[in-house]
C-alpha positions as CSV (number, residue, x, y, z in Angstrom):
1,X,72.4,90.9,74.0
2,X,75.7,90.2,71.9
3,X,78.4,90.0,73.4
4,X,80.6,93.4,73.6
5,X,83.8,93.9,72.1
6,X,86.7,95.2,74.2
7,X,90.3,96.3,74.7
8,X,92.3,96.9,77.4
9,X,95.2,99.0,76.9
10,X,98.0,99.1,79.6
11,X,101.9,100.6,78.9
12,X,103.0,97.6,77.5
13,X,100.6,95.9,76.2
14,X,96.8,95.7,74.6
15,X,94.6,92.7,75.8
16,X,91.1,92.2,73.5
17,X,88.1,89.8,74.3
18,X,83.9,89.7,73.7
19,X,82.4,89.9,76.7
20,X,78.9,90.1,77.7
21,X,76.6,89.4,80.7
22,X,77.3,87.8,83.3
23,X,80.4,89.7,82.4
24,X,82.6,86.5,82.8
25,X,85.9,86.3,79.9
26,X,86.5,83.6,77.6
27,X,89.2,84.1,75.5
28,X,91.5,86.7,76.0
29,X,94.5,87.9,72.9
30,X,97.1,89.8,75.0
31,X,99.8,91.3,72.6
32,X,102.6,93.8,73.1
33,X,102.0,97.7,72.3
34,X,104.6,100.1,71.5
35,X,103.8,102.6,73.7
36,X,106.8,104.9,72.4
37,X,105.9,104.4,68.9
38,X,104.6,106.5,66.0
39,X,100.9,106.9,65.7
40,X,100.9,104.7,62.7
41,X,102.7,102.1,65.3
42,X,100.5,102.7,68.2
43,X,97.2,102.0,65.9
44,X,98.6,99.0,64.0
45,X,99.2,97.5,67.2
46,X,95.4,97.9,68.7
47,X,93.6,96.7,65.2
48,X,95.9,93.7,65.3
49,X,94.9,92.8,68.8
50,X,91.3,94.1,67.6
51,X,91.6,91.9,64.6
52,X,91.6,88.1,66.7
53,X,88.2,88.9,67.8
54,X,87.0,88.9,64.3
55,X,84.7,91.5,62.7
56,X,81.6,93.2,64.5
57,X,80.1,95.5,62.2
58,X,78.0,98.4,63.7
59,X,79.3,97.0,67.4
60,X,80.1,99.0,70.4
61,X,83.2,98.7,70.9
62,X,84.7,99.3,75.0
63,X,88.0,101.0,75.7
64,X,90.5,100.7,78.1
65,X,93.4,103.4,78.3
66,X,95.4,105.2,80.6
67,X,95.4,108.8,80.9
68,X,95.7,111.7,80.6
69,X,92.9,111.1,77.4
70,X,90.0,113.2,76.2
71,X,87.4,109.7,77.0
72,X,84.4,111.6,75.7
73,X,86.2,112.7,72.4
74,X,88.6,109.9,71.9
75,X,91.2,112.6,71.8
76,X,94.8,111.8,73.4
77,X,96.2,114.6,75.9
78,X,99.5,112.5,77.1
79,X,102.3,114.7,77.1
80,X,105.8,113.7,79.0
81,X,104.5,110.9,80.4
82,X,106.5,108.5,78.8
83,X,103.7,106.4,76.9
84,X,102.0,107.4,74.3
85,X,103.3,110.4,73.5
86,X,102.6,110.4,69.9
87,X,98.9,109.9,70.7
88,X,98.9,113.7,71.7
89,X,95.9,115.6,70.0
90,X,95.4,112.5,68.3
91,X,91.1,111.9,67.5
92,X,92.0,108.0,67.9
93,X,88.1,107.2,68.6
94,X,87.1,108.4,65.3
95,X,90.1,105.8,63.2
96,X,89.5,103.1,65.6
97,X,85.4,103.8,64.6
98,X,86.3,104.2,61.2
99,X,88.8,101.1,60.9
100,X,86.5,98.6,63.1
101,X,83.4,99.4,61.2
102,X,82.1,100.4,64.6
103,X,78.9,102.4,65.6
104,X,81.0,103.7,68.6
105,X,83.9,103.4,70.5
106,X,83.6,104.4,74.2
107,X,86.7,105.0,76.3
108,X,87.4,104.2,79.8
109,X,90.0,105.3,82.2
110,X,92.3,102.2,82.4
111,X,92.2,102.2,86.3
112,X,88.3,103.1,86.4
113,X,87.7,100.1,84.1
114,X,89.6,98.0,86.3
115,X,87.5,99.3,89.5
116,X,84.8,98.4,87.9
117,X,85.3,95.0,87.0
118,X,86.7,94.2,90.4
119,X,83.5,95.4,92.0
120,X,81.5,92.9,88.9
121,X,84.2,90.4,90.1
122,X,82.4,90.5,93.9
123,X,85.9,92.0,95.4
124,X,84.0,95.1,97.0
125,X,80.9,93.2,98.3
126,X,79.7,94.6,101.7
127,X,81.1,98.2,100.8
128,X,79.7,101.0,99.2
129,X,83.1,103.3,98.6
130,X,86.4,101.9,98.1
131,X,89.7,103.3,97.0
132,X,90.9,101.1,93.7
133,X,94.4,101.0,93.2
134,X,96.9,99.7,90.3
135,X,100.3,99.3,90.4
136,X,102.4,99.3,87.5
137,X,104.4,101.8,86.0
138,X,102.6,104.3,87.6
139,X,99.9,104.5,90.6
140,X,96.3,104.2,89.1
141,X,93.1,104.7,91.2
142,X,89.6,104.7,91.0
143,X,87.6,106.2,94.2
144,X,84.2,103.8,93.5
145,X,80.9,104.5,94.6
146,X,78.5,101.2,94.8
147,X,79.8,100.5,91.1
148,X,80.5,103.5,89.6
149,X,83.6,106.2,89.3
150,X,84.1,109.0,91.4
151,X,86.5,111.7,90.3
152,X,85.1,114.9,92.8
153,X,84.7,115.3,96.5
154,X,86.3,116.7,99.9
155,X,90.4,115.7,99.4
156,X,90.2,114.1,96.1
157,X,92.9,114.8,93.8
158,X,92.2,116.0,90.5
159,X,90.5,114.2,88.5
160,X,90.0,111.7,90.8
161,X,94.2,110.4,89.7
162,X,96.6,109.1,92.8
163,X,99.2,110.0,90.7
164,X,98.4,113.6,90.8
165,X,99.1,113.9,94.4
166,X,102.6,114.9,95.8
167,X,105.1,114.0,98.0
168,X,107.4,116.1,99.8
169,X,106.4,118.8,96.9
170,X,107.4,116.4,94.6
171,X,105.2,114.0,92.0
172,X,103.8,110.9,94.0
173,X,105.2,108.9,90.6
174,X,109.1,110.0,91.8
175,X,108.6,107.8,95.0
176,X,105.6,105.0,93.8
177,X,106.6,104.0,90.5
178,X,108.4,101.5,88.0
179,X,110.8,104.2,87.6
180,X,110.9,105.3,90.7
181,X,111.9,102.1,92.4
182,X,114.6,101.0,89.5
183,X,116.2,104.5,89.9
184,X,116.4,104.4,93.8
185,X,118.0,100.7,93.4
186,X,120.4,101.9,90.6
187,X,119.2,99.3,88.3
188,X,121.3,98.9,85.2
189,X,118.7,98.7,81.5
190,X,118.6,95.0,81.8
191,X,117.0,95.0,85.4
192,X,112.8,95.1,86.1
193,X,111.0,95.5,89.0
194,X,110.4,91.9,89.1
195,X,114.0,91.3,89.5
196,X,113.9,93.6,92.2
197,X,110.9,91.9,94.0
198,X,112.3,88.4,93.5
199,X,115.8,89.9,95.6
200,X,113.7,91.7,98.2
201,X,111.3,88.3,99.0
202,X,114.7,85.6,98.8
203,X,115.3,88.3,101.8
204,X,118.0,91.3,100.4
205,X,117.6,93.6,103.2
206,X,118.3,97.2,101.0
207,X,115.6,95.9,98.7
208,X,112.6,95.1,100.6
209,X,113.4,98.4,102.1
210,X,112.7,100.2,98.9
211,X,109.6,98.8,98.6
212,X,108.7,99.5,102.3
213,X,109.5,103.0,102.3
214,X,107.7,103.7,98.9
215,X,104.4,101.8,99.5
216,X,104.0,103.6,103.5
217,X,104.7,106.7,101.6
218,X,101.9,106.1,99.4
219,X,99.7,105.4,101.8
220,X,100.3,108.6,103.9
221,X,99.4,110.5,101.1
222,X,96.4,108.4,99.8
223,X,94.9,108.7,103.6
224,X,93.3,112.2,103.2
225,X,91.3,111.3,100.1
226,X,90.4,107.8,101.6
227,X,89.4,109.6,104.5
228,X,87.3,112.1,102.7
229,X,86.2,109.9,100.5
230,X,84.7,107.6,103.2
231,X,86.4,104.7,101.7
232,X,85.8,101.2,103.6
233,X,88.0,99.4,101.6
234,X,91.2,99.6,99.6
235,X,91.6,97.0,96.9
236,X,94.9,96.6,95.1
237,X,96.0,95.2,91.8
238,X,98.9,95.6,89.3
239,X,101.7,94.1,88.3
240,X,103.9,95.4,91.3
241,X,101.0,94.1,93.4
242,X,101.3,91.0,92.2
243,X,104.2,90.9,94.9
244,X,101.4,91.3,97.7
245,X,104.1,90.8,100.8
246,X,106.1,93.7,99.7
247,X,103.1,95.9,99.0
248,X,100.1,95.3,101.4
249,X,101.7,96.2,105.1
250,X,103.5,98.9,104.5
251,X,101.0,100.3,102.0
252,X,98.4,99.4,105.2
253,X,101.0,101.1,107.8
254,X,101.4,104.6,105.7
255,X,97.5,104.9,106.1
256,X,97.6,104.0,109.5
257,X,100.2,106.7,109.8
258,X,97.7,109.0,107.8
259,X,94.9,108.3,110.3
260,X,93.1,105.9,108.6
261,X,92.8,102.3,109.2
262,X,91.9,100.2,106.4
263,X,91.6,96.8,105.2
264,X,93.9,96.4,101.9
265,X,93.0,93.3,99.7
266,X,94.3,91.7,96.6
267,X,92.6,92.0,93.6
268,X,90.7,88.8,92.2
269,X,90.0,89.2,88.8
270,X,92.8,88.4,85.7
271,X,90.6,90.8,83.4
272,X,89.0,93.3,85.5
273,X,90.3,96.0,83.0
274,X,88.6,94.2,80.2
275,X,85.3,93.8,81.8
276,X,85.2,97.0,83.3
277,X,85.6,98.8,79.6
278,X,83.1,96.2,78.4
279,X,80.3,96.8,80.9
280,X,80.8,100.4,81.2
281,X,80.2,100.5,76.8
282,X,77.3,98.6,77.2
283,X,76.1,100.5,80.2
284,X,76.9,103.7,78.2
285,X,74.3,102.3,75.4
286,X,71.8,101.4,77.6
287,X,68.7,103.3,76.9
C-alpha cells in the first residue's frame, strides 16, 4: 500500500509525516499551532504542516486531536477548555477534505492514537489491557484492549477520559495538570513546567513535593478504572513524563494506595501519536 498521510495535533503544536507498514516514521515536520487562535488561524496552521508532505490526491488522510471532538463527523465540541475554542461546532473534516483533495479524513482521539502506536511500538507486549496515559497540559488516557480503544466498562469514566474523573469533588485537571502545577507553585507568565521539573530534580524540596502529591493523587483516582478495567500495565508518556523520576513512584504509590499494584513504564516511541492516527485510518479503510 501507499504510505498514509497523518497529523498529530497536540496543544501546542501539529506534527505531520507518511507512514505506512511496518508503521515505522521517517520524516517528521513538527510546527507550532495556535491553539487560541481564530478558525482561519487554527486551519492555516494544519494545511501548512499538511503542506511539507506534499500532495496526495484522493488519500486517506489520519487525524490526531484532542478532545472533546465529534471524530466520526469531524465536528469540534471544545468549549472552556482552553484550546481550541474557536473550533467549536466547527465541520473541520469536511475543509481539511476539501483543501487536501482528500477522499477522507479520519480522526483519532489524540491519547487513543498515541495508545495505539505505543502498543505498534512493542511497549504493551505480554499484556492484553493496559491503561495509556499522557501528560501534558492535561491528563490523556487510553484504556487498550490487545490493540484497540476502550471507552466503556465497570469504573470507566466517561468516555473512556482520565480527565473526566474528580478529585476531592473537584476536576482531576485542578490537581494533574500544566496549570495545575504552575498555579500551586505561583509561577510568574515567564515560568513552564519544565522550569519547575529542572528545580525539583537539582533537589528544591517544595517542588518535588508538588509533583509528588499530584502524581499519588492521580493514581488514587485512576485505581478503580484500572482495577475494573483489568489493566496489567500502565504506560506513560507526555511531556511532563518526560521527567520520569518525578512522575513514575508517586504515580505508582497513589495506585498502590488505590489497591492496585501496577507496573508503570515509560513510553518508547517519539511518534506514537502519529502512527497511531495513521494505522487506525488505514485500519478504518480496510475492507
Amino acid at each position: 500500500m501507499t504510505g498514509v498521510p497523518a497529523l498529530e495535533i497536540g496543544g501546542t503544536h501539529v506534527a505531520a509525516a507518511v507512514l505506512g507498514p511496518p508503521w515505522t516514521v521517517g520524516e517528521v515536520h513538527r510546527f507550532p499551532v495556535r491553539s487560541g487562535g481564530t478558525v482561519a488561524e487554527i486551519v492555516a496552521d494544519l494545511l501548512r504542516a499538511a503542506a511539507t508532505l506534499g500532495p496526495h490526491p484522493g488519500a486517506r488522510w489520519g487525524v490526531a486531536i484532542p478532545g472533546p471532538f465529534d471524530y466520526a463527523a469531524g465536528i469540534g465540541r471544545f468549549t472552556g477548555v482552553g484550546k481550541f475554542d474557536a473550533l467549536r461546532g466547527f465541520a473541520l473534516g469536511d475543509v481539511l477534505a476539501r483543501e487536501l483533495g482528500a477522499t477522507e479524513v479520519v480522526f483519532t482521539n489524540d491519547a487513543h492514537a498515541f495508545g495505539i502506536g505505543e502498543w505498534r511500538a512493542g511497549t504493551t507486549s505480554g499484556h492484553e489491557r493496559v491503561l495509556v496515559l499522557t501528560l501534558g497540559t492535561g491528563v490523556g488516557s487510553c484504556y487498550l484492549d490487545r490493540g484497540t480503544p476502550v471507552t466503556t466498562g465497570p469504573d470507566l469514566p466517561p468516555e473512556g477520559r482520565a480527565d473526566l474523573l474528580t478529585i476531592d469533588g473537584a476536576p482531576l485537571e485542578d490537581t494533574v495538570s500544566r496549570r495545575a502545577l504552575l498555579a500551586r507553585a505561583g509561577a510568574g507568565p515567564a515560568v513552564d513546567v519544565r522550569d519547575l521539573a529542572d528545580r525539583a530534580l537539582a533537589g528544591d524540596p517544595a517542588t518535588r513535593a508538588l509533583f509528588t502529591d499530584a502524581f499519588t493523587a492521580l493514581g488514587r483516582a485512576l485505581a478503580p478504572s484500572a482495577r475494573g478495567f483489568g489493566a496489567s500495565l500502565v504506560v506513560v508518556g507526555g511531556a511532563i513524563a518526560a521527567s520520569w523520576d518525578l512522575v513514575a513512584a508517586p504515580l505508582q504509590a497513589g495506585l498502590s494506595d488505590g489497591g492496585v499494584d501496577l507496573p508503570v513504564v515509560p513510553a518508547v516511541s517519539a511518534h506514537a501519536g502519529l502512527v497511531g492516527a495513521a494505522w487506525w485510518a488505514s485500519a478504518s479503510g480496510a475492507g
